[in-house]
C-alpha positions in Angstrom: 60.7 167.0 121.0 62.6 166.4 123.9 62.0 168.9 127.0 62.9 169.7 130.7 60.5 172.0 132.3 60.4 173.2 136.0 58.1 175.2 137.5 58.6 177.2 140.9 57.1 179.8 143.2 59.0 183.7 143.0 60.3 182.8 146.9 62.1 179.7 145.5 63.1 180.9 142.0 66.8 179.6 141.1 69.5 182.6 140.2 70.2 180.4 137.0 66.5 181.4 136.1 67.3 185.3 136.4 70.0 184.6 134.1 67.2 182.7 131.6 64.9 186.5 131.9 67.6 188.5 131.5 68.5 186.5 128.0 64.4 186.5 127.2 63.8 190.7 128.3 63.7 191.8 124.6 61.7 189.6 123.4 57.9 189.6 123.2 55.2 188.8 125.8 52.8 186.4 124.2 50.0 186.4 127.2 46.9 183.8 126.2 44.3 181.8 128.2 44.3 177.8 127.8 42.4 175.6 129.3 44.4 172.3 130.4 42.5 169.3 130.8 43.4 167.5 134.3 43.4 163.6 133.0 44.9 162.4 136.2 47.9 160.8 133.4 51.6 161.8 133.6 51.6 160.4 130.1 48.6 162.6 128.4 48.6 166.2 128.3 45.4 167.7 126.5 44.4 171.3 126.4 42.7 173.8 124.4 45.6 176.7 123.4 44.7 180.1 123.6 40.9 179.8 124.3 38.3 181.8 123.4 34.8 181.9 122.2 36.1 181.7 118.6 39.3 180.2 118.4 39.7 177.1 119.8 42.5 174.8 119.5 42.6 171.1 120.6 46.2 169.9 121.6 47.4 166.4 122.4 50.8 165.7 123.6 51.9 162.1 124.8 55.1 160.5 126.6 57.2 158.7 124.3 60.0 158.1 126.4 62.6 159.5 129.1 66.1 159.7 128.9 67.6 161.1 132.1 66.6 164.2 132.8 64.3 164.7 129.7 61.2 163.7 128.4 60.3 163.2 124.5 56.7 164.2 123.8 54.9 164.3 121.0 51.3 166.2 119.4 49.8 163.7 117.8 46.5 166.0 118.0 47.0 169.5 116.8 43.7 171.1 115.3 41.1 173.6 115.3 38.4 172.4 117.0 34.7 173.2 114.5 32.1 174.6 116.6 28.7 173.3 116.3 26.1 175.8 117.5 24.5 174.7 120.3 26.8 172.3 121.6 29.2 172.8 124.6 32.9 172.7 124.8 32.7 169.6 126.2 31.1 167.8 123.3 33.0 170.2 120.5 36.3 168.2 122.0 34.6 164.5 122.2 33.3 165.0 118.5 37.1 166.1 117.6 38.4 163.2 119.5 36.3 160.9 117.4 36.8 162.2 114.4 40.6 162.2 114.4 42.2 159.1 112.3 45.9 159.5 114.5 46.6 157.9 117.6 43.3 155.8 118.3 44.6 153.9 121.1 45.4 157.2 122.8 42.0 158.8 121.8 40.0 156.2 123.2 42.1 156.4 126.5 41.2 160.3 126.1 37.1 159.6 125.3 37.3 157.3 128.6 38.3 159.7 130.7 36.1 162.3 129.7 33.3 159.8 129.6 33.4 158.7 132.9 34.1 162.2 134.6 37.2 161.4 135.8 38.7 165.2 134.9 39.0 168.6 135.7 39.8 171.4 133.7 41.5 174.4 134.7 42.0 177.8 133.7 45.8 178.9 133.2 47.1 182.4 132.3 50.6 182.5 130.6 53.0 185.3 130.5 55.8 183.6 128.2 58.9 184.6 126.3 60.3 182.3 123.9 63.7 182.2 121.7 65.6 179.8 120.4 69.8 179.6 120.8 71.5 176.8 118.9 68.1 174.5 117.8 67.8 175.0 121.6 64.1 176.6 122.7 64.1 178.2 125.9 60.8 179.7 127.3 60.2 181.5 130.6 56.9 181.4 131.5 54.9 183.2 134.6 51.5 181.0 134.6 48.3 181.9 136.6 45.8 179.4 137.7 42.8 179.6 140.9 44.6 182.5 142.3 48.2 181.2 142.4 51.0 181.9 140.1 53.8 180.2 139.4 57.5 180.8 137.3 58.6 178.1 134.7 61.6 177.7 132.3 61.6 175.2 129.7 64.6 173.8 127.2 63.7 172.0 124.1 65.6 169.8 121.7 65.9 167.0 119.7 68.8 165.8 121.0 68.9 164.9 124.9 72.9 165.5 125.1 72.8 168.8 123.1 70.4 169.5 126.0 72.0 168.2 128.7 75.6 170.3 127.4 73.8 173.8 127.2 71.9 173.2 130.1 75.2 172.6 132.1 77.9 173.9 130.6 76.1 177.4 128.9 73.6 178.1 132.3 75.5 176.4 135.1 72.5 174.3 135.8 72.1 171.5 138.8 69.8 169.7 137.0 70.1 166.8 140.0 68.5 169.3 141.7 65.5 169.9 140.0 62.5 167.2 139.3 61.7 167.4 135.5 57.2 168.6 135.6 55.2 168.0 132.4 52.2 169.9 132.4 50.0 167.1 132.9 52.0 165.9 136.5 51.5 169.8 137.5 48.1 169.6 137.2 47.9 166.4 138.9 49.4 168.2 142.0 47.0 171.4 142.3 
């Protein structure tokens, strides 16, 4: 899907995005727990959704391409992770890595970079509301991480100029104004 995804501090939060709350108000709260996986890669995001001692969730996303503005990622990795008793987290994920039969290349990028240590993980809290207008997702997001919180709004598509024409024309949005941040190029600034 293709996306544009900001994320800003209350003090600096754009009146566009009060107009993105107000549309998301009646619409549930999904608050969860992932742990994102700091790969030092704008073009790999990993993270394990909604974590917990039983549910665990391994999710890959990868840059395919940019167009403007917007970004096209894709999951090739979307699966419950089996727990072995006894093991950590840690090697639960490698074994899951291994075993998956999609995407080698970007796997074995993956296993590198946990193998040599060259990651952090970190601990984020979301607050979101999600709806969808037109094939157009929009999510507002509220995200906790090391003490720190921080606003987001996200637009997802699958076209780039069905995008671009809601985002403009529908919400009045500079999007000149505003740097386009993945996931993984946030955690590479905290």
């Amino acid at each position: 899907m293709w996306e544009w995804r900001i994320f800003y501090s209350e003090s600096q939060k754009p009146q566009w995005a009060s107009c993105i709350q107000e549309m998301l108000y009646k619409t549930p709260m999904e608050v969860r727990v992932d742990l994102y996986y700091n790969l030092h890669s704008t073009e790999i995001g990993m993270k394990i959704r909604a974590y917990s001692e039983i549910y665990q969730l391994l999710e890959v996303k990868i840059l395919q391409e940019t167009k403007g503005y917007f970004e096209l990622w894709e999951k090739p990795i979307n699966q419950t992770i089996e727990l072995i008793e006894g093991e950590s987290l840690f090697d639960n994920v490698v074994m899951s890595l291994k075993k998956s039969t999609q995407h080698v290349i970007q796997n074995n990028k993956i296993l590198e970079i946990l193998y040599s240590g060259d990651f952090n993980v970190i601990q984020i809290i979301k607050h979101r509301r999600k709806t969808s207008i037109n094939g157009i997702s929009i999510e507002s997001v509220m995200i906790e991480y090391q003490n720190k919180k921080l606003m987001g709004v996200q637009f997802e598509c699958h076209s780039p100029p069905l995008l671009s024409q809601f985002m403009q024309e529908s919400l009045a949005i500079p999007m000149k104004k505003y740097s386009n941040i993945s996931y993984p190029r946030l955690l590479m600034g905290m």
